[in-house]
PyMOL Python script that loads the backbone (N, CA, C, O; Angstrom):
from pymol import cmd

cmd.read_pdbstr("""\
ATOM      1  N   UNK A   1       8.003   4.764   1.347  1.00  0.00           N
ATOM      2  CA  UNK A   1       9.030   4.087   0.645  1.00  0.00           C
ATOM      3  C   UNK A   1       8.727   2.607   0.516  1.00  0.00           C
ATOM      4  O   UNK A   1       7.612   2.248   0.137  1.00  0.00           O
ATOM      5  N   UNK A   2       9.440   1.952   0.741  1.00  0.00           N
ATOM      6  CA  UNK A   2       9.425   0.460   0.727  1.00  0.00           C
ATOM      7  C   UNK A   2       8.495  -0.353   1.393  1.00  0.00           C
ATOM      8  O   UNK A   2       7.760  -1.248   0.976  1.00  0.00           O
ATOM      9  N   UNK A   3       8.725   0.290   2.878  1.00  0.00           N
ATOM     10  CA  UNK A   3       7.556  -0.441   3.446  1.00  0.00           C
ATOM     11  C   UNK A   3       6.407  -0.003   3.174  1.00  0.00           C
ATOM     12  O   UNK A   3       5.525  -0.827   3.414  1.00  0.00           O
ATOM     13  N   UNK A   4       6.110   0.818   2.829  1.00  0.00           N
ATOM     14  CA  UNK A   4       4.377   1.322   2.183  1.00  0.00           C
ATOM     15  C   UNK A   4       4.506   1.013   0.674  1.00  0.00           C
ATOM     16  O   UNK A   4       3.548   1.394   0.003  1.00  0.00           O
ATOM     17  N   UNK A   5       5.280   0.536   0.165  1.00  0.00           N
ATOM     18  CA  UNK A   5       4.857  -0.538  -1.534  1.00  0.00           C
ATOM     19  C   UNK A   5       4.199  -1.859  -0.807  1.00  0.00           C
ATOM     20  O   UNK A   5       3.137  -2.367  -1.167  1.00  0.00           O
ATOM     21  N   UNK A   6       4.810  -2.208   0.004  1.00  0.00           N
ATOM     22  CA  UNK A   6       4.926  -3.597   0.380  1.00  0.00           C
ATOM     23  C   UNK A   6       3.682  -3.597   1.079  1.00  0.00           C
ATOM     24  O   UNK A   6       3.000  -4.518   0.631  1.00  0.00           O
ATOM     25  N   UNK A   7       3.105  -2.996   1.945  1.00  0.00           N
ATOM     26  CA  UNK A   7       2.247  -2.457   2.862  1.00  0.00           C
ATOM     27  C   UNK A   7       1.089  -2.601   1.474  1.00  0.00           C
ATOM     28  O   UNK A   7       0.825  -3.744   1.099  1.00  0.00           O
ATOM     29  N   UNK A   8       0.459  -1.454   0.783  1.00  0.00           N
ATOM     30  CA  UNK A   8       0.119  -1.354  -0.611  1.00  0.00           C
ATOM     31  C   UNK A   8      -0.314  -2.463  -1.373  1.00  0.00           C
ATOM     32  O   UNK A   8      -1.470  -2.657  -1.748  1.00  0.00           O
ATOM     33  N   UNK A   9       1.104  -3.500  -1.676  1.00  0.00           N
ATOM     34  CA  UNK A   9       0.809  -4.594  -2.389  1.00  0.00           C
ATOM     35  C   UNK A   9      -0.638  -5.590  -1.533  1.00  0.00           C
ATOM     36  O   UNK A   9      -1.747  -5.899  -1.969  1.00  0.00           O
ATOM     37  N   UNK A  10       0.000  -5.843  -0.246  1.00  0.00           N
ATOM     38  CA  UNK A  10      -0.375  -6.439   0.097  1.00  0.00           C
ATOM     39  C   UNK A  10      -2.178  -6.428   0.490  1.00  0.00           C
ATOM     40  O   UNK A  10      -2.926  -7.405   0.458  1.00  0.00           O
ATOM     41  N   UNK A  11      -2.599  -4.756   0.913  1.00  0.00           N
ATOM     42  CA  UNK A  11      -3.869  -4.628   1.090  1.00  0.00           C
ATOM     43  C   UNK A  11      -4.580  -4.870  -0.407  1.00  0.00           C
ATOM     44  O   UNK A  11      -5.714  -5.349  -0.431  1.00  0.00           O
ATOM     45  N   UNK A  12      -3.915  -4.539  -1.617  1.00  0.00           N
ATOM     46  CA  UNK A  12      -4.417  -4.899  -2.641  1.00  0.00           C
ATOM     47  C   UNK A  12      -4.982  -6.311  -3.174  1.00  0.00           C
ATOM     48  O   UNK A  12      -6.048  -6.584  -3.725  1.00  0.00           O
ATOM     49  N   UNK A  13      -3.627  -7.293  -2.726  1.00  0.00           N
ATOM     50  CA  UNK A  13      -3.974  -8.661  -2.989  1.00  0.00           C
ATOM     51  C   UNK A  13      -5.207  -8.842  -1.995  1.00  0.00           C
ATOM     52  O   UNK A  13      -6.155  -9.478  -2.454  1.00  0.00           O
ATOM     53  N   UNK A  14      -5.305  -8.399  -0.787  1.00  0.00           N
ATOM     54  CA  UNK A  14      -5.896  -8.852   0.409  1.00  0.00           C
ATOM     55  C   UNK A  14      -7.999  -8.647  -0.042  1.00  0.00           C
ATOM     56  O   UNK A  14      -8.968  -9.302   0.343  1.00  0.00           O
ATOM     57  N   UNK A  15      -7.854  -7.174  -1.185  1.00  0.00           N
ATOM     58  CA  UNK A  15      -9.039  -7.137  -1.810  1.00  0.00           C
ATOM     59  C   UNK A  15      -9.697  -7.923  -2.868  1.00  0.00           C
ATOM     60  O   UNK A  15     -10.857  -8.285  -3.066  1.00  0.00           O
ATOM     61  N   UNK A  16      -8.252  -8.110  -3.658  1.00  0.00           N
ATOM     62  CA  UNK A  16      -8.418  -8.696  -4.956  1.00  0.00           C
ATOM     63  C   UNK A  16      -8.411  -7.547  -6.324  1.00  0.00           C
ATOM     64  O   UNK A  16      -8.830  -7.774  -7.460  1.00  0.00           O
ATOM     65  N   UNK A  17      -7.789  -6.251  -5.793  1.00  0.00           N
ATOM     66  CA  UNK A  17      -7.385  -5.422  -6.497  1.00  0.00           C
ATOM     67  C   UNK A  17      -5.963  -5.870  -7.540  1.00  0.00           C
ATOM     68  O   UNK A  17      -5.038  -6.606  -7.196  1.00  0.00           O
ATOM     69  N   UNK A  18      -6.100  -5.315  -8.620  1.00  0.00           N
ATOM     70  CA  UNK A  18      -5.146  -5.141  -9.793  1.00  0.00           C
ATOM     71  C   UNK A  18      -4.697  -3.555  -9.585  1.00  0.00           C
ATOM     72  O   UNK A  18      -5.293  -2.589  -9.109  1.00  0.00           O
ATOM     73  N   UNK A  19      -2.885  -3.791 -10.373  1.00  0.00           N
ATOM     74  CA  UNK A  19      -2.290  -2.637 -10.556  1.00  0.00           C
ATOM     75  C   UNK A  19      -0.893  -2.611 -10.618  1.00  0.00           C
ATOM     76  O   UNK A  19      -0.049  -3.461 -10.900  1.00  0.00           O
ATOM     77  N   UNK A  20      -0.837  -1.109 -10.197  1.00  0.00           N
ATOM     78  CA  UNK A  20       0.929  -1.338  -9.544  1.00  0.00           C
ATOM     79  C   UNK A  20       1.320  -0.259  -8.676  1.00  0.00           C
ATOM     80  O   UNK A  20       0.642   0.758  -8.528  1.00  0.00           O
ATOM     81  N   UNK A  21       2.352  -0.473  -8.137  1.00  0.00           N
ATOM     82  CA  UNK A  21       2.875   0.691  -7.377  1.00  0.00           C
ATOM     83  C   UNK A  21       4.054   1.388  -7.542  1.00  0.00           C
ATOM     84  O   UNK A  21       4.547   0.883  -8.550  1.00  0.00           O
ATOM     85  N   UNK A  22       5.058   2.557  -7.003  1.00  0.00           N
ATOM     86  CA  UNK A  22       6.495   2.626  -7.531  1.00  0.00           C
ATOM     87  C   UNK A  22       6.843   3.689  -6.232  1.00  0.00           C
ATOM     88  O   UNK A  22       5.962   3.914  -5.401  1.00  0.00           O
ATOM     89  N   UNK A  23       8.098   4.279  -6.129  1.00  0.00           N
ATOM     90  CA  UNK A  23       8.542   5.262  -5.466  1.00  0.00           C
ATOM     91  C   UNK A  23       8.991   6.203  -6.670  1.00  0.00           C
ATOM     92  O   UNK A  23       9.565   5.702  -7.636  1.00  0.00           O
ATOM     93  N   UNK A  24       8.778   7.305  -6.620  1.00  0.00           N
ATOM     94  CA  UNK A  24       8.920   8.406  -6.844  1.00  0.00           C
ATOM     95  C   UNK A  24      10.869   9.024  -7.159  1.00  0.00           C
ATOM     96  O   UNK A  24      11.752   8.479  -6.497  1.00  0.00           O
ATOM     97  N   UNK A  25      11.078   9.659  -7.746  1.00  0.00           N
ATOM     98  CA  UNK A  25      12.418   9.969  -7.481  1.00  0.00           C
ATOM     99  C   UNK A  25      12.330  11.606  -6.341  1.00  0.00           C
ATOM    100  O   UNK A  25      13.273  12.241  -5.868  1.00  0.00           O
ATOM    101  N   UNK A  26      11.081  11.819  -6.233  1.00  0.00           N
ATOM    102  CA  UNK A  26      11.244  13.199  -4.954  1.00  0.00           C
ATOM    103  C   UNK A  26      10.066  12.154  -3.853  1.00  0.00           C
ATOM    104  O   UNK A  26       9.077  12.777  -3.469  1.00  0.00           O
ATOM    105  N   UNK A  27      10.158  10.930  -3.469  1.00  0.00           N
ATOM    106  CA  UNK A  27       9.987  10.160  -1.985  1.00  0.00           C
ATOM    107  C   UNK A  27       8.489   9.968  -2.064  1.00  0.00           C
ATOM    108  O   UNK A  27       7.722   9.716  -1.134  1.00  0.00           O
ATOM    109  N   UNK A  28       8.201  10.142  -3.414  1.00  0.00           N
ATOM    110  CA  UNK A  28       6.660   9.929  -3.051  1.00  0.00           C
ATOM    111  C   UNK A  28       6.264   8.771  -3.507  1.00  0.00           C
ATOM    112  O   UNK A  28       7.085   8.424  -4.357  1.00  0.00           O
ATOM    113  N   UNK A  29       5.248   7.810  -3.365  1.00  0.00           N
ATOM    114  CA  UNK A  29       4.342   6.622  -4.233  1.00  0.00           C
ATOM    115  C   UNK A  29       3.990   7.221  -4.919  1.00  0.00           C
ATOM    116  O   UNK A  29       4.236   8.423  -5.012  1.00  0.00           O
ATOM    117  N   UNK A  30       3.370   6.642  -5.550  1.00  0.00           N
ATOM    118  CA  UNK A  30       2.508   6.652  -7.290  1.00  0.00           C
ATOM    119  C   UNK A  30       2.237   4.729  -7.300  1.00  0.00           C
ATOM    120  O   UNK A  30       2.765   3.691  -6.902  1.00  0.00           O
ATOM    121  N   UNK A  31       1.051   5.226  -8.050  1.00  0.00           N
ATOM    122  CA  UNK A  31       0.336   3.552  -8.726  1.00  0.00           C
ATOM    123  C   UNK A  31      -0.701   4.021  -9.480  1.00  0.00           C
ATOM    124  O   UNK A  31      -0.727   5.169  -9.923  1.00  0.00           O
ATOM    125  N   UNK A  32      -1.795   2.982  -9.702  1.00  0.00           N
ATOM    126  CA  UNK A  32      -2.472   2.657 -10.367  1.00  0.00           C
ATOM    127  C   UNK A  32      -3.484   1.540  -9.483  1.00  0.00           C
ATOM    128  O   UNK A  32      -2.981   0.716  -8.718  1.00  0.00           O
ATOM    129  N   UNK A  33      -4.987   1.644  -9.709  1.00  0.00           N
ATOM    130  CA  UNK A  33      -5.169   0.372  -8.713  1.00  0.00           C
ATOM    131  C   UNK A  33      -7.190   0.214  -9.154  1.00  0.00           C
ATOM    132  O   UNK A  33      -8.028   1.110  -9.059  1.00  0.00           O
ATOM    133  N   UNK A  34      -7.388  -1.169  -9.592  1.00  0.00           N
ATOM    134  CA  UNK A  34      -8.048  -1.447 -10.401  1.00  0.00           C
ATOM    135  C   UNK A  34      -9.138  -2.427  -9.715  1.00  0.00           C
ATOM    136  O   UNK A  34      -8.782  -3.544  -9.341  1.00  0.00           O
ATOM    137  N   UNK A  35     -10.450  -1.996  -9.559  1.00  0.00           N
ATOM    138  CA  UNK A  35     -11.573  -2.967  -8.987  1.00  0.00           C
ATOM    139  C   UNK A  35     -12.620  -2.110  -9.212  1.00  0.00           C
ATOM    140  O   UNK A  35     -12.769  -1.130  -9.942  1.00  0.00           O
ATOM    141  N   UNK A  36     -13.814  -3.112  -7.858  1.00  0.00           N
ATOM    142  CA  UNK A  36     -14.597  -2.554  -7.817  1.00  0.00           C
ATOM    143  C   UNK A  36     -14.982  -0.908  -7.397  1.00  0.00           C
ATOM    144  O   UNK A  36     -13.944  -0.247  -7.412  1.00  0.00           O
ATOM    145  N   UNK A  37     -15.536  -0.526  -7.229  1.00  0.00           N
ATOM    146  CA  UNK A  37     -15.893   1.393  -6.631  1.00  0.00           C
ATOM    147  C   UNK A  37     -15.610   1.118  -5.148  1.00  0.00           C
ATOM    148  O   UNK A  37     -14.689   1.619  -4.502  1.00  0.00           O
ATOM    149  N   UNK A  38     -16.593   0.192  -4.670  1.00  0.00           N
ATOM    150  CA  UNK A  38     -17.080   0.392  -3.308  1.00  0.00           C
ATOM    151  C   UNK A  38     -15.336  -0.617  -2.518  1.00  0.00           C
ATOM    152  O   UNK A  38     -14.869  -0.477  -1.387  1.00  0.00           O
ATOM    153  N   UNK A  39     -15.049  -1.121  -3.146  1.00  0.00           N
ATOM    154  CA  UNK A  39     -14.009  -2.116  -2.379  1.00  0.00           C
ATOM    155  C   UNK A  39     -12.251  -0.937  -2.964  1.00  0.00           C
ATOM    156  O   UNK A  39     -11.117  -1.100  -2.512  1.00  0.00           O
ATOM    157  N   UNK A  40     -12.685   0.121  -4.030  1.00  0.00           N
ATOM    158  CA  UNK A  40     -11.175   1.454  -3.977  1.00  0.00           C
ATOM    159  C   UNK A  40     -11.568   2.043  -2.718  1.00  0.00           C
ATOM    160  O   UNK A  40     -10.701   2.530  -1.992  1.00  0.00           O
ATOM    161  N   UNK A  41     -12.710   2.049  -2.405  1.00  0.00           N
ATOM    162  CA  UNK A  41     -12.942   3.254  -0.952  1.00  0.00           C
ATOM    163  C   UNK A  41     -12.384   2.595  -0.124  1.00  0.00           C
ATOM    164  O   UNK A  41     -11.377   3.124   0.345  1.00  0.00           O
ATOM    165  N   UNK A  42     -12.653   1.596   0.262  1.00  0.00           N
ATOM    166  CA  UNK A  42     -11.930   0.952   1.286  1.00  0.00           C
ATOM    167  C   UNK A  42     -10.477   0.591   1.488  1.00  0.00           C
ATOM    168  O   UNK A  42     -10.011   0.488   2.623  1.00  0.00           O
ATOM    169  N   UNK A  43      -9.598   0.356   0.160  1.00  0.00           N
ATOM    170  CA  UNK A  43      -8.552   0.219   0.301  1.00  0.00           C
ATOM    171  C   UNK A  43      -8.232   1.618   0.176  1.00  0.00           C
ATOM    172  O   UNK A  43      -7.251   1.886   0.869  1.00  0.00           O
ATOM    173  N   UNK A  44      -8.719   2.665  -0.484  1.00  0.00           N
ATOM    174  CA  UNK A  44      -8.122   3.844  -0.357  1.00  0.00           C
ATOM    175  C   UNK A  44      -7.912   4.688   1.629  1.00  0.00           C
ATOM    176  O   UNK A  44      -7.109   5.548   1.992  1.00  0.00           O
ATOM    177  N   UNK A  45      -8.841   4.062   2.334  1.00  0.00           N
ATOM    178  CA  UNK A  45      -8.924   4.379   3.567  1.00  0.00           C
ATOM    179  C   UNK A  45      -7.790   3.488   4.718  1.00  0.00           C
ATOM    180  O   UNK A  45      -7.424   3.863   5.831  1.00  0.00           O
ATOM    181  N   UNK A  46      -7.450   2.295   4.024  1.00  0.00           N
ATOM    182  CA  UNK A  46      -6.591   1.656   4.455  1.00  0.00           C
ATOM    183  C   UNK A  46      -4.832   2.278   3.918  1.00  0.00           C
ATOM    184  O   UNK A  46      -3.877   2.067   4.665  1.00  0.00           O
ATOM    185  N   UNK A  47      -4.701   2.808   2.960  1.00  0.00           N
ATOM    186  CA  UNK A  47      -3.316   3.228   2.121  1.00  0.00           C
ATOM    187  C   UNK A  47      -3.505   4.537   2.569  1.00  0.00           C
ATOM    188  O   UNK A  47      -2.518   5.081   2.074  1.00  0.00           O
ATOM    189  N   UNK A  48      -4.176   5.503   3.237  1.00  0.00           N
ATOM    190  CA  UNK A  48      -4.603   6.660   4.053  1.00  0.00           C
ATOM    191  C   UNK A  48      -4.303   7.100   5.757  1.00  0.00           C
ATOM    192  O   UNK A  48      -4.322   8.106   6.466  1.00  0.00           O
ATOM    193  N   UNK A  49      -3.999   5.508   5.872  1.00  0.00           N
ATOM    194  CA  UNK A  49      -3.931   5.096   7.585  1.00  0.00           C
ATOM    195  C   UNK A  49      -1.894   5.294   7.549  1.00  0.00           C
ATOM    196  O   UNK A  49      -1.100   5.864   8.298  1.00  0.00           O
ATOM    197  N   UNK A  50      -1.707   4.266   5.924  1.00  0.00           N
ATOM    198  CA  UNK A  50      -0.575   3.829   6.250  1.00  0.00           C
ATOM    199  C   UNK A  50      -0.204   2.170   6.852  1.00  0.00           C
ATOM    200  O   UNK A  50      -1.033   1.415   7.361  1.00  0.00           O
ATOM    201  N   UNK A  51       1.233   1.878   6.634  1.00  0.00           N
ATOM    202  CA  UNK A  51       1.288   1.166   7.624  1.00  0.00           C
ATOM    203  C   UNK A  51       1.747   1.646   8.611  1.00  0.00           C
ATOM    204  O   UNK A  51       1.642   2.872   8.617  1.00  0.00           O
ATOM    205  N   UNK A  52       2.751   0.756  10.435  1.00  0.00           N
ATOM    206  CA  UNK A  52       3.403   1.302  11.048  1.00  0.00           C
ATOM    207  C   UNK A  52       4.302   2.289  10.984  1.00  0.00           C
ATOM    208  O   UNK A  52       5.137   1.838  10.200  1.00  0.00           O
ATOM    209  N   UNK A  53       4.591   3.149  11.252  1.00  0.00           N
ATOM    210  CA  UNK A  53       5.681   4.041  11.101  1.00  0.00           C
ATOM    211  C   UNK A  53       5.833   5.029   9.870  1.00  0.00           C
ATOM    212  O   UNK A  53       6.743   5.853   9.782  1.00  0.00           O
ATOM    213  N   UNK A  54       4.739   4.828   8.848  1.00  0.00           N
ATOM    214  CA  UNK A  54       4.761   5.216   7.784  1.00  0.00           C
ATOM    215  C   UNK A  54       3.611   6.613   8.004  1.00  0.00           C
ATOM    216  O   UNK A  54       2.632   6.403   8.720  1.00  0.00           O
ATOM    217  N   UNK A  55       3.789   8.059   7.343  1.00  0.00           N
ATOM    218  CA  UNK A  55       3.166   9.100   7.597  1.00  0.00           C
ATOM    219  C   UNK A  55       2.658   9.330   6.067  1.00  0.00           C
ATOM    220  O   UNK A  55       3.380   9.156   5.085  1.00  0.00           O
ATOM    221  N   UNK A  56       1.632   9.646   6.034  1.00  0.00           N
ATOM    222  CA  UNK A  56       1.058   9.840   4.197  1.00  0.00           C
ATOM    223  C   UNK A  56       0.434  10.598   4.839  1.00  0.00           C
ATOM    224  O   UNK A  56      -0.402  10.404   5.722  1.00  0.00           O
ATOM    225  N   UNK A  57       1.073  12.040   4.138  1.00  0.00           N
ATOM    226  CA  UNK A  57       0.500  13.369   4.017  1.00  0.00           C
ATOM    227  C   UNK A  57      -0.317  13.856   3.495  1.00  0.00           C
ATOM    228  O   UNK A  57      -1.150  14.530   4.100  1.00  0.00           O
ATOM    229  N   UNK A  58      -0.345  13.613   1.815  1.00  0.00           N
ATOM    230  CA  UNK A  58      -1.644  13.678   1.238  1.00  0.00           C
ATOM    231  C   UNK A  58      -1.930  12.120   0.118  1.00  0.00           C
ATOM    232  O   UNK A  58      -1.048  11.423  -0.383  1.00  0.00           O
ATOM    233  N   UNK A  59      -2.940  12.005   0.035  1.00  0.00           N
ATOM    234  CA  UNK A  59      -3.631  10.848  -1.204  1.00  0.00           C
ATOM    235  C   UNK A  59      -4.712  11.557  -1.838  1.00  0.00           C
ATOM    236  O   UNK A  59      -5.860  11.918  -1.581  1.00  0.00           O
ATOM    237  N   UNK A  60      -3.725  11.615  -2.936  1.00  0.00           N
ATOM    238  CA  UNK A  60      -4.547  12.332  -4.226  1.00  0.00           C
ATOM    239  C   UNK A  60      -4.938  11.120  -4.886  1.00  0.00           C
ATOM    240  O   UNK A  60      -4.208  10.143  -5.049  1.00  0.00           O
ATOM    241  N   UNK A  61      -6.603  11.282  -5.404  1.00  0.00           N
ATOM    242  CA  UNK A  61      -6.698  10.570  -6.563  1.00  0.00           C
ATOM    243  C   UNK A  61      -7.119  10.842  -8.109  1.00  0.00           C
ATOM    244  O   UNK A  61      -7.352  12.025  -8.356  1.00  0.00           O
ATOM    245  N   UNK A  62      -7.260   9.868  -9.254  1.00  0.00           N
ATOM    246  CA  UNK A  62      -7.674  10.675 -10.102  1.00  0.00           C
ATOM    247  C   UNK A  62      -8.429   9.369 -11.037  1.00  0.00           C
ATOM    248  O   UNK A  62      -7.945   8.238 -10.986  1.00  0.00           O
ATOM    249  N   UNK A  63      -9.489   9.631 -11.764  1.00  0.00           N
ATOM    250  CA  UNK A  63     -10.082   8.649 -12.809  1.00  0.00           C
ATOM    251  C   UNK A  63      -9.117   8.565 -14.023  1.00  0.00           C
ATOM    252  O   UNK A  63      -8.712   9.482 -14.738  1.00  0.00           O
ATOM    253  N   UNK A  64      -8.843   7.185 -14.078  1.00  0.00           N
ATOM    254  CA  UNK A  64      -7.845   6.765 -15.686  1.00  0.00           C
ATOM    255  C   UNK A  64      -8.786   5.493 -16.171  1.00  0.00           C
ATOM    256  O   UNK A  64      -9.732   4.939 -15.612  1.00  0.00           O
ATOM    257  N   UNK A  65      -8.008   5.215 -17.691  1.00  0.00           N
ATOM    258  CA  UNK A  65      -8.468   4.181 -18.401  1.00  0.00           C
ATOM    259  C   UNK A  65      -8.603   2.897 -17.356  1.00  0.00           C
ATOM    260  O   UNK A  65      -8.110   2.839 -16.229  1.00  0.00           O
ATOM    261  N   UNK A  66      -9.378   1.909 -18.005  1.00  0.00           N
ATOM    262  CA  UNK A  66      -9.680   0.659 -17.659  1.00  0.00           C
ATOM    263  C   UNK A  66      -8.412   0.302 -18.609  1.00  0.00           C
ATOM    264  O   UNK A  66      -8.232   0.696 -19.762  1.00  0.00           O
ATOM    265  N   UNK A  67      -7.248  -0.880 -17.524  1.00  0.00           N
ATOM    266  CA  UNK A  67      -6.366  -1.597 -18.464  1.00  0.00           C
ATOM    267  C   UNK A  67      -7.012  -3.183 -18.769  1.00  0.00           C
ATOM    268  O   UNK A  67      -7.084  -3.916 -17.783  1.00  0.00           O
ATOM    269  N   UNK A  68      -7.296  -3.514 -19.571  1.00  0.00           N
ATOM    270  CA  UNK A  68      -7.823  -4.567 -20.136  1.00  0.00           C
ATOM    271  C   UNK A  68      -6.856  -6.066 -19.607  1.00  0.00           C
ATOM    272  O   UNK A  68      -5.645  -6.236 -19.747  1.00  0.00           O
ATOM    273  N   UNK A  69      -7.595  -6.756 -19.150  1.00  0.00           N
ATOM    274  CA  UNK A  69      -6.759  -8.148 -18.889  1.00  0.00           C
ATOM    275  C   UNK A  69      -6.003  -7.939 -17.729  1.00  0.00           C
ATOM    276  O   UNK A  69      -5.743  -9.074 -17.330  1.00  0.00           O
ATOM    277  N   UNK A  70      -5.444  -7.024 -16.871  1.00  0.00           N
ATOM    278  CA  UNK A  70      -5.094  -7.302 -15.829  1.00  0.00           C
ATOM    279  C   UNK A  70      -4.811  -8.392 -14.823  1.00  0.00           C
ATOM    280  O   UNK A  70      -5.663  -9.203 -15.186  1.00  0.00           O
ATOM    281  N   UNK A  71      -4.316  -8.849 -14.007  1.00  0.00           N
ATOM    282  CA  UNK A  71      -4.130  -9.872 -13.537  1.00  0.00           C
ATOM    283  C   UNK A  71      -3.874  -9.890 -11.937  1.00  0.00           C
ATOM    284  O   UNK A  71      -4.302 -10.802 -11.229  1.00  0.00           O
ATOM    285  N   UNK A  72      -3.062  -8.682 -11.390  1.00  0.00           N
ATOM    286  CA  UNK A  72      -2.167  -8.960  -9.923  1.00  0.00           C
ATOM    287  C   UNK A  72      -1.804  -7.095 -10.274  1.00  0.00           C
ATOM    288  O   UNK A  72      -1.747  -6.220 -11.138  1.00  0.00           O
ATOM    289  N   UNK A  73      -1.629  -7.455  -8.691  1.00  0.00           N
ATOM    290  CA  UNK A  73      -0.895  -5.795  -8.125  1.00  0.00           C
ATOM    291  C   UNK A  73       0.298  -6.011  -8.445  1.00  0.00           C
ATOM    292  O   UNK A  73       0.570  -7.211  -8.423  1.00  0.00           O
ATOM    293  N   UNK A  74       1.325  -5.187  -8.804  1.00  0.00           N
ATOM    294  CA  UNK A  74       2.577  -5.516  -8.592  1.00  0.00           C
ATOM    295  C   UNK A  74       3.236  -4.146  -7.976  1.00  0.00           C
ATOM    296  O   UNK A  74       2.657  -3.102  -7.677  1.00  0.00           O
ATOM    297  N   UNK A  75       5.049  -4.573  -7.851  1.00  0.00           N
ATOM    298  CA  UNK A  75       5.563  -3.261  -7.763  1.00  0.00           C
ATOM    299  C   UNK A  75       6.399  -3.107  -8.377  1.00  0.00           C
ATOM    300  O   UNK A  75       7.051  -4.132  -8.577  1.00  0.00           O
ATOM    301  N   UNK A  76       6.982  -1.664  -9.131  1.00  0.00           N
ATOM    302  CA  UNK A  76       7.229  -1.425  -9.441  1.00  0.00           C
ATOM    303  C   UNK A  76       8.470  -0.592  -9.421  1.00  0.00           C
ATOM    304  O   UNK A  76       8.424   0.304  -8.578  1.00  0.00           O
ATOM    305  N   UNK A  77       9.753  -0.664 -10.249  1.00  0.00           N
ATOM    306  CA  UNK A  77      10.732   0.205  -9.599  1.00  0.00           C
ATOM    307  C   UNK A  77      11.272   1.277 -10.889  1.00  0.00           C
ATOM    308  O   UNK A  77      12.115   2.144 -10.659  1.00  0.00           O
TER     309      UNK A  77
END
""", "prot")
cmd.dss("prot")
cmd.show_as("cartoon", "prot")
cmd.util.cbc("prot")
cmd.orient("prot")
């Protein structure tokens, strides 16, 4: 929920990743999240951990378009 957007945002800025994030209306995240290959593995292993208290069951991913001009992670509601 909340604290894993926030959690999310923040490992993103912390890479220098672009995107966004949201909650779900059945409790799940969803985003989008935009860099290099080798620096998604790593934040994908970090958003995998979680933050405190937070349990992520599964992380699915999938290949999408390049969004052009990008700028910042954000979140999304």
């Amino acid at each position: 929920g909340v604290g894993f957007r926030y959690f999310t945002r923040h490992r993103a800025a912390e890479y220098g990743l672009t995107g966004w994030c949201r909650n779900t209306p059945n409790d799940k995240v969803e985003g989008e999240i935009q860099g290099r290959a080798e620096i998604i593995t790593e934040f994908f292993k970090d958003i995998n951990s979680g933050p405190r208290g937070a349990r992520v069951v599964k992380l699915e991913t999938e290949e999408r378009e390049i969004i052009q001009d990008e700028k910042h992670f954000e979140i999304r509601r």
